[in-house]
C-alpha positions in Angstrom: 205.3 132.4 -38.8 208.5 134.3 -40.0 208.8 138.0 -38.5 211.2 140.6 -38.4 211.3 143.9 -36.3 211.9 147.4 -37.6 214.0 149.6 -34.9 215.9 152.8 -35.1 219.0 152.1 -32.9 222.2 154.7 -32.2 225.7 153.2 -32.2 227.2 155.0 -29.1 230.5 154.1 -29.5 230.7 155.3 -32.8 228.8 158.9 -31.6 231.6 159.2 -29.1 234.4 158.2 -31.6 232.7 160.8 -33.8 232.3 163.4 -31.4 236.2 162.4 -30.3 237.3 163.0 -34.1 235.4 166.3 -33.8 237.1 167.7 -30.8 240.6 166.6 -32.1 239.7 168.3 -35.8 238.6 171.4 -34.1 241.3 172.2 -31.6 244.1 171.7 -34.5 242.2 173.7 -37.2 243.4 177.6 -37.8 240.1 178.7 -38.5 238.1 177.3 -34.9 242.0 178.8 -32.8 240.9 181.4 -30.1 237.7 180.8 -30.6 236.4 178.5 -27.8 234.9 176.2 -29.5 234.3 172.8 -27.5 232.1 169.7 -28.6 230.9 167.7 -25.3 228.5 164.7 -25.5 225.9 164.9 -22.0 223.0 162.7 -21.2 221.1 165.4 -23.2 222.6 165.4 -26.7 226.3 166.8 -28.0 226.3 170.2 -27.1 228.7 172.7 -28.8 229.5 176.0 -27.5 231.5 178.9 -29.4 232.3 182.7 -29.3 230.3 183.1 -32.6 227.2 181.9 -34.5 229.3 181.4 -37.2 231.8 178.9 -35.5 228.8 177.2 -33.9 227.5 176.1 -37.7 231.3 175.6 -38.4 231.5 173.0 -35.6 228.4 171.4 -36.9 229.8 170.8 -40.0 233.1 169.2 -38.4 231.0 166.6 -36.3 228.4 166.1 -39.2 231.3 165.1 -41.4 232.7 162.8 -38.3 229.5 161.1 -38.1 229.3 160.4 -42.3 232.9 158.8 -41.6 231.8 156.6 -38.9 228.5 155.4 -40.8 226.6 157.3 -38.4 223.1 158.3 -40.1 222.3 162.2 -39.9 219.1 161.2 -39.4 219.6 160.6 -35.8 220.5 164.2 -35.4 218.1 167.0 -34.3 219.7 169.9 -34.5 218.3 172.4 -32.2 218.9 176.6 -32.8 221.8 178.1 -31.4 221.3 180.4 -28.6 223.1 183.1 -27.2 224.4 183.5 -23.8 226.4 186.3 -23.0 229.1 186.5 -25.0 228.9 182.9 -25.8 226.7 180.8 -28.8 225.9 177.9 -27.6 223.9 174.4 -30.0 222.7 171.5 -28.4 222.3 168.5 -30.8 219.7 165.8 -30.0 220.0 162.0 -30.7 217.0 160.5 -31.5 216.8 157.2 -31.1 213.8 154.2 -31.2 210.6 154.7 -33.3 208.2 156.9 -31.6 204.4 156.5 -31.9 204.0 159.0 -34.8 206.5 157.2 -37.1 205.3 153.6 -35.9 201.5 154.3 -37.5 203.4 155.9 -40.2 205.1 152.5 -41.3 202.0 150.4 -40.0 199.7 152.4 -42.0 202.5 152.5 -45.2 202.9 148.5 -44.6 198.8 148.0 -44.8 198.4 151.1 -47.7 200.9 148.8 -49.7 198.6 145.9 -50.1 201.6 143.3 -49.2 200.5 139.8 -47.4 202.6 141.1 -44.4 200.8 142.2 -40.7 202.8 145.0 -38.9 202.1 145.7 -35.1 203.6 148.5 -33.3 205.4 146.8 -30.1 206.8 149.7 -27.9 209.6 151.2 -29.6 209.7 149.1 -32.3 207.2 147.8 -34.9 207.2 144.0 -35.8 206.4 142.5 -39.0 205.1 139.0 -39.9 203.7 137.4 -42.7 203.5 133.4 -43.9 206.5 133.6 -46.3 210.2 134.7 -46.0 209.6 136.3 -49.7 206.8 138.5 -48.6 209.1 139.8 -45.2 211.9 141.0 -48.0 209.3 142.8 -49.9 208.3 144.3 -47.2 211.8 145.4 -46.0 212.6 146.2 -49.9 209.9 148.8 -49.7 210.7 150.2 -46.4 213.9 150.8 -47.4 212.4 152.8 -50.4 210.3 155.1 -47.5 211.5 157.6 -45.6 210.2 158.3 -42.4 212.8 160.6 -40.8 214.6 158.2 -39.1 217.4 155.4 -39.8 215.6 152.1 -39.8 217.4 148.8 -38.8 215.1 145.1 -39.4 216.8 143.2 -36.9 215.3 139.8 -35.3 214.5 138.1 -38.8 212.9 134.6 -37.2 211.7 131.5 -39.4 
């Protein structure tokens, strides 16, 4: 029975490249000089850290424009509020990556709401879709594609 799977996978060679492009933007602009401003990526996120609120949403921009470049999807962002610490501003910026439970029933329930011949079962961090006929499996990634759930959707794994 042909099947594909549906997964919401990060490029982390191209988030560092991004974040890289970031860095090198910001320390040769006039606008971000004196200011502090550094773009690291940690195990939690990219965190950015500035002498102003301002130049926090500033660097933002920067990487968001970096990641657009590198085909990096914005929806893989989660932006959190900038915070204030001392005399420092201070943004961490969360990757999402993999489909979580909540989004999984989303497209399961959006894959059985659409009436297509397809079955979709949520397998850990991915959701996998079969049906009898290769036709039906590119209607259902067709519509998919037409859905938006928040994330940046992949369908890898397309078996015969």
């Amino acid at each position: 029975m042909p099947s594909f799977d549906v997964v919401s996978k990060l490029e982390h060679h191209e988030v560092d490249n991004a974040v890289d492009q970031a860095k090198r933007e910001i320390a040769t602009r006039f606008d971000f000089k004196d200011t502090g401003t550094e773009i690291e990526k940690n195990q939690d996120g990219i965190a950015i850290r500035s002498s102003s609120e301002g130049r926090v949403e500033g660097a933002l921009k920067v990487l968001e424009d970096k990641m657009v470049k590198r085909k990096v999807s914005l929806k893989s962002l989660d932006p959190q509020k900038p915070q204030q610490s001392g005399q420092t501003w201070r943004q961490l910026i969360k990757l999402k990556e993999g489909v979580d439970m909540d989004r999984a029933k989303q497209i399961v329930k959006a894959i059985k709401d659409s009436k297509m011949k397809v079955q979709a079962a949520i397998q850990g961090d991915l959701v996998r879709i079969s049906g009898k006929k290769r036709d039906d499996l590119q209607e259902a990634i067709a519509f998919l594609k037409g859905q938006d759930f928040g994330l940046p959707l992949q369908y890898v794994n397309f078996r015969e």
